[in-house]
ChimeraX commands (.cxc) that place a marker at each C-alpha (Angstrom):
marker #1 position -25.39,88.37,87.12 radius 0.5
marker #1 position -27.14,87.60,83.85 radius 0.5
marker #1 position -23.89,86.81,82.20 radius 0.5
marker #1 position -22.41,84.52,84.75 radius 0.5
marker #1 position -25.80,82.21,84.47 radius 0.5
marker #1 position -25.62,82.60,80.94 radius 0.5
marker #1 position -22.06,81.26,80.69 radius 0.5
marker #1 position -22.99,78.44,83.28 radius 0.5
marker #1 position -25.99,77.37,81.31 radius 0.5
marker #1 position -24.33,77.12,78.23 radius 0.5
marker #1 position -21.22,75.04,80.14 radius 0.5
marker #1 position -23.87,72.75,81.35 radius 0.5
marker #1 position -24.89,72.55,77.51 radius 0.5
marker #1 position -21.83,72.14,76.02 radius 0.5
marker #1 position -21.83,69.03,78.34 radius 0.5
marker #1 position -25.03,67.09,77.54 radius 0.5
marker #1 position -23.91,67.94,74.09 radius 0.5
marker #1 position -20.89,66.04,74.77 radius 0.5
marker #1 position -22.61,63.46,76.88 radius 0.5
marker #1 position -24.68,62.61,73.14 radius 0.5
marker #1 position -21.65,62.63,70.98 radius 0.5
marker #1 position -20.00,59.67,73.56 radius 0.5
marker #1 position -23.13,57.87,73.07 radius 0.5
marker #1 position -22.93,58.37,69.07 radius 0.5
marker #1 position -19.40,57.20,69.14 radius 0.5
marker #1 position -20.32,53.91,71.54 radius 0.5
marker #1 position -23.07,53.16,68.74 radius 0.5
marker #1 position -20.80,53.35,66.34 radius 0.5
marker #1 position -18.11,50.82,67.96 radius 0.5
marker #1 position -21.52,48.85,68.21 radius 0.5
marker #1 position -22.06,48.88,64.85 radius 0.5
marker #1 position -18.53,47.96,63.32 radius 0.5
marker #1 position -18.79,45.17,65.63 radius 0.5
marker #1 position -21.57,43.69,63.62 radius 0.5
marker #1 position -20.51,44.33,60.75 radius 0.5
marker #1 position -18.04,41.66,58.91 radius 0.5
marker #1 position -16.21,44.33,57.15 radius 0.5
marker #1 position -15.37,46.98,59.90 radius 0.5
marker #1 position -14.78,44.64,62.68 radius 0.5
marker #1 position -11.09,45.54,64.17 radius 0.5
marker #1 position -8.97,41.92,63.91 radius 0.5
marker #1 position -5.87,43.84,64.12 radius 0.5
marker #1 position -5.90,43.49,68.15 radius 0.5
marker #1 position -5.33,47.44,68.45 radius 0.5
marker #1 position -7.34,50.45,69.70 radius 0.5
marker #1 position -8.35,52.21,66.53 radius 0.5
marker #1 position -10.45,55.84,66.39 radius 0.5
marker #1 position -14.31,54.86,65.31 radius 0.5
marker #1 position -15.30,54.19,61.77 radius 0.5
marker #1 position -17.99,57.23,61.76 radius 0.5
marker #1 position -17.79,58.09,58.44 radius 0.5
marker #1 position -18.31,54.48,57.29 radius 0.5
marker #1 position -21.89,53.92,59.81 radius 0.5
marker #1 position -22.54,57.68,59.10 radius 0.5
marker #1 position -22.53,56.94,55.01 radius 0.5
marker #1 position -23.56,53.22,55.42 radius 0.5
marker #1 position -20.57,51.71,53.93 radius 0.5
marker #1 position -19.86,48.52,54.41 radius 0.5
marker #1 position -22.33,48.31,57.29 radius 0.5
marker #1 position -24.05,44.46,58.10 radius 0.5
marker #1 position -27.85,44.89,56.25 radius 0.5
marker #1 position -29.70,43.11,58.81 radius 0.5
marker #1 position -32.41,45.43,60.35 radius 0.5
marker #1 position -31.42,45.72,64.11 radius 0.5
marker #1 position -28.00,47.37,62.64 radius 0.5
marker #1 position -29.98,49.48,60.32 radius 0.5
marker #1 position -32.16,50.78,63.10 radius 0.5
marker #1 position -28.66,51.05,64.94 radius 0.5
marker #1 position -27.01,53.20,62.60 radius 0.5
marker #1 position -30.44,55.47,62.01 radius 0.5
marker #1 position -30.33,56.22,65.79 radius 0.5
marker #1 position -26.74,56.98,65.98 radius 0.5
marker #1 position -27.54,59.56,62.92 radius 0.5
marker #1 position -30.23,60.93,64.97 radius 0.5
marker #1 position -27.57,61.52,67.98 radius 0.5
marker #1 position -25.02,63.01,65.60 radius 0.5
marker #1 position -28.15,65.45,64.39 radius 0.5
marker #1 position -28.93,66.13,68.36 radius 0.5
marker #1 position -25.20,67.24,68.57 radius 0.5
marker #1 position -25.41,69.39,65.30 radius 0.5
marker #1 position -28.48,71.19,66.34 radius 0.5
marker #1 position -27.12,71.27,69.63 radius 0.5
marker #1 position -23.97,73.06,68.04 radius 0.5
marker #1 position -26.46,75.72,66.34 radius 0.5
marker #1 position -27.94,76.27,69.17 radius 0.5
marker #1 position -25.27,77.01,71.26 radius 0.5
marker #1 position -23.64,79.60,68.57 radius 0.5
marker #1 position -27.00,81.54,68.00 radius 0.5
marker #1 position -27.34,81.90,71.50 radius 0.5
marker #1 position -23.44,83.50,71.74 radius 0.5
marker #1 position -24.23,85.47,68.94 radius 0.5
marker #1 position -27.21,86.60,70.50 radius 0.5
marker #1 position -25.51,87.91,74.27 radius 0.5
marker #1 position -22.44,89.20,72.38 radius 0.5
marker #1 position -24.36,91.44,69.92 radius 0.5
marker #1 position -26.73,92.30,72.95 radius 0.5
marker #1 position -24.33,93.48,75.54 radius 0.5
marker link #1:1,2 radius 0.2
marker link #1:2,3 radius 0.2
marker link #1:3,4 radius 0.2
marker link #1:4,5 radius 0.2
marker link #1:5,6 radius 0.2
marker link #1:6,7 radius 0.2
marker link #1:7,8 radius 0.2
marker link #1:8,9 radius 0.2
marker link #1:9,10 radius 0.2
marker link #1:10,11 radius 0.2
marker link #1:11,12 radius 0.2
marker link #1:12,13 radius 0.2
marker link #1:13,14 radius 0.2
marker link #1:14,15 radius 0.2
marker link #1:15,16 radius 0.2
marker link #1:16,17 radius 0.2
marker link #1:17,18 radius 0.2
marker link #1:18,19 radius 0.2
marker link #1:19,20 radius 0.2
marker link #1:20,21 radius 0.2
marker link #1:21,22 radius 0.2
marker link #1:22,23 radius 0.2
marker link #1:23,24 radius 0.2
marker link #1:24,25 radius 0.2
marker link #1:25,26 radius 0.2
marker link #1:26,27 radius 0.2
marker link #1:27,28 radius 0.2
marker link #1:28,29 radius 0.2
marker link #1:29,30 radius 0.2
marker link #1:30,31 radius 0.2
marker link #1:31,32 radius 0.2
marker link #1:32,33 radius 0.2
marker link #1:33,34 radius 0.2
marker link #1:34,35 radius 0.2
marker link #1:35,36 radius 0.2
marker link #1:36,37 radius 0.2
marker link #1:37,38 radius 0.2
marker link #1:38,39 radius 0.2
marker link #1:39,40 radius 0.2
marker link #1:40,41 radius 0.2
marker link #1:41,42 radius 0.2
marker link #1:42,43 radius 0.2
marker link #1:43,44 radius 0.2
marker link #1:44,45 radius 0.2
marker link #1:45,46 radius 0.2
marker link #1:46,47 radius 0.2
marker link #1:47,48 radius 0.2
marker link #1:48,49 radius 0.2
marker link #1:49,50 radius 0.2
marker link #1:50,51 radius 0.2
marker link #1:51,52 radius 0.2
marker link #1:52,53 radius 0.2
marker link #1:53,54 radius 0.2
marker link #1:54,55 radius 0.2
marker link #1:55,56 radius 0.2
marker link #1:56,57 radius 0.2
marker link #1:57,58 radius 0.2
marker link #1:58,59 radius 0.2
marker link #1:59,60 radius 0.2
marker link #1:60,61 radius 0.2
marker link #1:61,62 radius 0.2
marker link #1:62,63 radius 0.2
marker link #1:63,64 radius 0.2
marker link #1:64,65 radius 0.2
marker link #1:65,66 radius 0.2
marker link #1:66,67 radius 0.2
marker link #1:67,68 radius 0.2
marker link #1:68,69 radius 0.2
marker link #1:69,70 radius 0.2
marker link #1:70,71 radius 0.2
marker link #1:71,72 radius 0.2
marker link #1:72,73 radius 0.2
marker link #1:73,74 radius 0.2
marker link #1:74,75 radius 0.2
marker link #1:75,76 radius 0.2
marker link #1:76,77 radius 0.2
marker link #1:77,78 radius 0.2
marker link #1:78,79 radius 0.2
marker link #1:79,80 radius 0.2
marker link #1:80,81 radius 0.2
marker link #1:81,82 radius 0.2
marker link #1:82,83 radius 0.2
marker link #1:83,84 radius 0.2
marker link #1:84,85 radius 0.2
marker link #1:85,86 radius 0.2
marker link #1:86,87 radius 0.2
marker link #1:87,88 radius 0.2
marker link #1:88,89 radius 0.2
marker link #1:89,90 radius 0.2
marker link #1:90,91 radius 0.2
marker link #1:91,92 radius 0.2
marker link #1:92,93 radius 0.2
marker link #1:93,94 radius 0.2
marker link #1:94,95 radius 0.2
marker link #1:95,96 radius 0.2
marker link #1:96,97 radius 0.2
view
């Protein structure tokens, strides 16, 4: 019985962990939008420009974007830990058991 809620617990993780990284990636389409030199003018879907509002490369200057950009870096850290977390925790019930 311990196993099964284990397993469901860490589904229902592996969710809200996924749940942050969608709102990481929406912040970043955010964030290209307001900035000149990742806005998309080719009319097409393209994959997000992480690594670019990750490193601040060619990200708009103005303070709102900043702040912007340091919260989606704060989600993308939630999902790391979150990551860490979730592989102790395995490591943990399969060296237990």
């Amino acid at each position: 019985m311990t196993g099964e809620i284990f397993y469901l617990m860490t589904g229902v993780w592996a969710l809200a962990i996924l749940a942050v990284f969608i709102l990481a990636i929406r912040l970043s389409y955010r964030i290209e939008a307001r900035s000149p030199d990742l806005t998309n003018r080719s009319g097409l879907p393209r994959k997000a420009m992480m690594f670019h509002t990750i490193t601040n490369m060619n990200v708009a200057r103005d303070e709102e974007t900043q702040a912007m950009r340091r919260r989606m870096n704060g989600l993308l850290l939630i999902v790391l830990a979150g990551f860490v977390v979730m592989g102790a925790s395995l490591h943990l019930v399969r060296s237990a058991g």
